[in-house]
C-alpha positions in Angstrom: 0.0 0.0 0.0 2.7 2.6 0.8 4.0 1.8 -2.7 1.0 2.7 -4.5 0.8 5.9 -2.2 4.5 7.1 -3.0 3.7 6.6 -6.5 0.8 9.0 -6.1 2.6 11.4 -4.6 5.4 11.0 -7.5 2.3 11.8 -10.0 1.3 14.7 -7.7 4.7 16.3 -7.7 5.1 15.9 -11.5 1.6 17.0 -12.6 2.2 20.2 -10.9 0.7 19.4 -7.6 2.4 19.7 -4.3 1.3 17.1 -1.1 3.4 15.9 2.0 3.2 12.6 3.4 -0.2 13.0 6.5 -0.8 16.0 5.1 -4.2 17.0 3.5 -3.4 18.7 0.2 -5.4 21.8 -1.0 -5.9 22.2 -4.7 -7.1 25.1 -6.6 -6.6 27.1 -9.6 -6.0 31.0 -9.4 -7.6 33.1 -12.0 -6.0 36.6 -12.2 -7.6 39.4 -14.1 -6.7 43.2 -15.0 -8.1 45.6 -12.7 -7.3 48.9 -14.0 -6.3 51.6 -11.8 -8.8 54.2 -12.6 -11.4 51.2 -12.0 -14.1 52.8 -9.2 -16.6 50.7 -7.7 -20.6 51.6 -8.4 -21.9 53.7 -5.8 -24.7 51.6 -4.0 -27.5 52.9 -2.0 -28.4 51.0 1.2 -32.5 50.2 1.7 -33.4 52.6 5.2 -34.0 50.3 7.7 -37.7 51.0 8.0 -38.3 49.7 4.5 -36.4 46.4 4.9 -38.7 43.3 4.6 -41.6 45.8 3.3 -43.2 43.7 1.0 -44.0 45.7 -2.5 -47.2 45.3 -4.1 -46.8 45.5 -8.0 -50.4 45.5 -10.5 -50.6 43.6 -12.8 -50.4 45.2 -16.3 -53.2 45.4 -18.0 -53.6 44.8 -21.4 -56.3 47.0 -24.2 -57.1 44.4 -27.2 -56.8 45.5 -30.9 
């Protein structure tokens, strides 16, 4: 058993993957992305707190037939 386990660690360590021996190994991809530096957030306007979990009545829209 600890041959077929140093053989996956082998393939590990060659497919670009790091893992110790007891260790649990973490793998993820990291996308990067250009941010420029002029980039400014959207300016969002918080709901008061006496309108939150007001529920909104909306109509339905009528329609006229031809």
């Amino acid at each position: 058993m600890k041959k077929a386990w140093t053989r996956f660690l082998h393939w590990l360590k060659t497919a670009g993957w790091h893992a110790d021996l007891g260790k649990e190994a973490a793998m993820a991809k990291l996308i990067e992305f250009y941010v420029p530096a002029t980039f400014q957030p959207p300016k969002t306007r918080w709901t008061p707190a006496e309108l939150r979990g007001k529920v909104i009545g909306f109509h339905p829209v009528s329609r006229k037939s031809a």
